[in-house]
C-alpha positions in Angstrom: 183.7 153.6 -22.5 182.8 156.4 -25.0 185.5 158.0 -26.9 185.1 161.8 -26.6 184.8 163.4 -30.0 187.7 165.9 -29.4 191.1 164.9 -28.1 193.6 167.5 -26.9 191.2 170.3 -28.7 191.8 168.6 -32.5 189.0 167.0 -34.0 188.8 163.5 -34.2 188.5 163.1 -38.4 191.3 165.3 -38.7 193.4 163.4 -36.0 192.8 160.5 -38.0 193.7 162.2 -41.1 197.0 163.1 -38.9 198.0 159.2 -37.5 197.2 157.8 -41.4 199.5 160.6 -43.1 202.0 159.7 -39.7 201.9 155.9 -40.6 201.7 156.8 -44.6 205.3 158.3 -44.0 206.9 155.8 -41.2 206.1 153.1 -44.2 207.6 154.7 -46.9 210.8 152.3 -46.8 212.2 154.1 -49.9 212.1 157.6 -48.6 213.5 156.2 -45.3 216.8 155.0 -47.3 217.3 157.2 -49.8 219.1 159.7 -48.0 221.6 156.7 -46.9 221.8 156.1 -50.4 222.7 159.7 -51.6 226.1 159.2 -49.6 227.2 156.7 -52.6 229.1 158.7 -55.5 228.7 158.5 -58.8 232.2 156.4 -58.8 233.1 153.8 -56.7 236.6 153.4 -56.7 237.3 152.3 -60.4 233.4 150.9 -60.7 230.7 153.8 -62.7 227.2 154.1 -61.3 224.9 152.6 -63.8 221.1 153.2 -62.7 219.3 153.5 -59.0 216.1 151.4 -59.1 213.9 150.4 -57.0 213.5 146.4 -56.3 210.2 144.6 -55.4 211.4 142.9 -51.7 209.6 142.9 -48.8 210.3 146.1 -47.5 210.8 147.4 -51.2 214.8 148.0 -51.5 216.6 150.8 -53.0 219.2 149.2 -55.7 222.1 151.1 -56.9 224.4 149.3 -59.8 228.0 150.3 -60.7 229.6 148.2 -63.3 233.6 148.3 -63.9 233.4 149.7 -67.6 236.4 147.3 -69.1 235.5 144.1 -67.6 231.7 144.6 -66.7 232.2 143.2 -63.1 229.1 144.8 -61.6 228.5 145.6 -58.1 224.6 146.0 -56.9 224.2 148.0 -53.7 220.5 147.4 -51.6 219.6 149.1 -48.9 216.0 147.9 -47.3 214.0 148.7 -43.5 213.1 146.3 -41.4 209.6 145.1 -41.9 209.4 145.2 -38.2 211.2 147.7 -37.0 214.5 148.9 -37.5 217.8 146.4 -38.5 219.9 145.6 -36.1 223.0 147.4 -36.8 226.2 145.3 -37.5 227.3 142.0 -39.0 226.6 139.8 -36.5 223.3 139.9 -35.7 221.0 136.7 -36.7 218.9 138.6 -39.4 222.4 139.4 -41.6 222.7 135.8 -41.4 219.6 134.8 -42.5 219.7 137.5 -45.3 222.9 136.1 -46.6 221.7 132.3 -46.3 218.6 133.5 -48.6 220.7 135.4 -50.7 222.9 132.6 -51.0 220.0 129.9 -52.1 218.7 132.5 -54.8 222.1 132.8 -56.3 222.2 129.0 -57.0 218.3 128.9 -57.7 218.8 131.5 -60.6 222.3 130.2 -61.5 219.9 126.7 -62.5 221.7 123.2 -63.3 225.4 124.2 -63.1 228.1 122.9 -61.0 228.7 125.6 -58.1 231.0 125.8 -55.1 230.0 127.7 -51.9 232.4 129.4 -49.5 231.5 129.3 -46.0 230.2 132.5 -44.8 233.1 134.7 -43.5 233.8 138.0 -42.2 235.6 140.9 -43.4 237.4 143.2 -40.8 239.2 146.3 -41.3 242.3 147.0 -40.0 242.2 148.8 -37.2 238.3 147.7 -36.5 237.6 145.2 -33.9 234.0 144.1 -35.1 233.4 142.3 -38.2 232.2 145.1 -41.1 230.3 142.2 -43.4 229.2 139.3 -43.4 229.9 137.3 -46.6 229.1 134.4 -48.9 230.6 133.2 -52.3 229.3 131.4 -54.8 232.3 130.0 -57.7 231.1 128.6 -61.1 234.0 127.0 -62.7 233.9 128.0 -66.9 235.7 126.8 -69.7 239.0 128.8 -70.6 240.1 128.4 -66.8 237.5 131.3 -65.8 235.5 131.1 -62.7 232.3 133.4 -62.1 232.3 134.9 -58.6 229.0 135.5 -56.8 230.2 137.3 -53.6 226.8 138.9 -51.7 227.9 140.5 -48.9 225.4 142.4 -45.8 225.7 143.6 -42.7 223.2 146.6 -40.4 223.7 150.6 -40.9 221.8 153.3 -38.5 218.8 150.4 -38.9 219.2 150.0 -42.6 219.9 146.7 -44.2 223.2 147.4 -46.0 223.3 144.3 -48.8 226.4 144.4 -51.8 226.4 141.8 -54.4 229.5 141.6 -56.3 229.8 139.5 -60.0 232.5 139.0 -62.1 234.8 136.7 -63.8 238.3 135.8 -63.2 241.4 133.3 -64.0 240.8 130.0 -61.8 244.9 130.6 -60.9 244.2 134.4 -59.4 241.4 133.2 -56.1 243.0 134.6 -53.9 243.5 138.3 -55.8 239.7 138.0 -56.8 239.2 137.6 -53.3 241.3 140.6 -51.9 239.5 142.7 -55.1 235.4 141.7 -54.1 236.1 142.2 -50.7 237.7 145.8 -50.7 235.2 146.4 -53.1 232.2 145.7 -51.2 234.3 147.3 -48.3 234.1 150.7 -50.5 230.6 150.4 -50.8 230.3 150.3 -46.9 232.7 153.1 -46.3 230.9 155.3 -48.8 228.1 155.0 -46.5 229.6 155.1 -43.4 231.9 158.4 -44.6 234.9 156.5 -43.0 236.8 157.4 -45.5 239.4 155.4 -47.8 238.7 151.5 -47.6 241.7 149.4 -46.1 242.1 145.1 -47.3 240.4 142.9 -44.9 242.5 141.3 -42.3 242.0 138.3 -42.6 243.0 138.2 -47.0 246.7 138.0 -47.9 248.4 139.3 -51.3 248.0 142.2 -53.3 244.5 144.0 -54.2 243.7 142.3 -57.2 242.8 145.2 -59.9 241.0 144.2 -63.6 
C-alpha cells in the first residue's frame, strides 16, 4: 500500500520535520525535570545550595547539591525520567527498589577495600501519611576517633520523575540514632520541597530528638 504524499493537507517532509522536533522534545529528560527541580530553594533547612549539574545516567539526571556550611554533610538531590516511560510514582514500586539496590552496590564499589555495614532497606513515613514517602538504604563506615561516615541514598516516584536523595556525613559512633532522625528528615525536606507539602515532620518509625550539627 502507497503512502499518499499529503496527510491531513501537511506535507509529508514537513510532517516529518514535525514528529522528529515532537520526539526531539519528549526525549529531552532534562527539560522534562527541571521545572520539578526549580521547586527546591536555594536553602534547605540549615543545608546551602552548592551547584545544579547535570549527571551522565541513563536518562541523564538533573543533580542539585546543598552542603551544611559548618560540617560539610552534603546532600545530592537527582531527579531522572524513565527510559521507558514515565516512573511509577511512590516508594514502593519494584524500580525504587532496584534503584536503591544499585545505588547501594556503587556506594560500596567507590567506597573500595573498607569495612562497611549495610542497613536493610527501610521506609520513612510521615506522620499523618499512610504510604511510605522513601525508600532507604544506609551505608556505615566505622573511622578512627569513634566517627562513623553515613551513606544514606534514599528514592522513591514524583508525578513520573525519579525522586533520588543521597545524604553524607560524619557523626559520633555513640549519636546513631540522632544521625538517623537528622538524614531522614533531611531527605524528608528535600521531598516536601518538591511536593510543596509544606514543613517536614520525623519519620514514624525513628525515636529521639532531631539530631542537628
Amino acid at each position: 500500500m502507497s503512502i499518499p504524499y499529503r496527510l491531513l493537507g501537511c506535507p509529508l517532509p514537513v510532517l516529518g520535520l514535525l514528529l522528529l522536533v515532537g520526539c526531539a522534545q519528549r526525549q529531552d529528560p532534562i527539560n522534562a525535570v527541571a521545572p520539578l527541580a526549580a521547586r527546591l530553594p536555594e536553602q534547605l533547612a540549615e543545608f546551602q545550595r552548592v551547584d545544579i549539574t547535570q549527571v551522565a545516567t541513563l536518562p541523564p539526571s538533573l543533580g542539585v547539591r546543598y552542603r551544611h556550611p559548618q560540617t560539610q554533610t552534603t546532600v545530592a538531590v537527582f531527579l531522572r525520567q524513565g527510559a521507558d516511560g514515565p516512573w511509577p510514582d511512590g516508594a514502593e514500586s519494584p524500580e525504587v527498589q532496584m534503584e536503591i539496590t544499585a545505588s547501594t552496590l556503587a556506594m560500596v564499589a567507590l567506597l573500595g577495600n573498607v569495612p562497611v555495614a549495610r542497613v536493610p532497606d527501610y521506609a520513612l513515613t510521615p506522620a499523618g501519611e499512610t504510604a511510605p514517602a522513601l525508600r532507604c538504604t544506609t551505608v556505615l563506615v566505622p573511622l578512627q576517633q569513634q566517627m562513623v561516615r553515613r551513606e544514606t541514598v534514599c528514592a522513591t516516584g514524583l508525578n513520573g520523575t525519579l525522586v533520588k536523595v543521597h545524604v553524607s556525613g560524619l557523626h559520633p559512633r555513640d549519636r546513631t540514632d540522632q544521625a538517623f532522625q537528622f538524614f531522614s528528615s533531611t531527605a524528608l525536606q528535600a521531598l516536601f520541597a518538591l511536593r510543596a507539602d509544606g514543613p517536614v515532620v520525623a519519620p514514624r518509625d525513628a525515636s529521639g530528638p532531631v539530631f542537628r550539627l
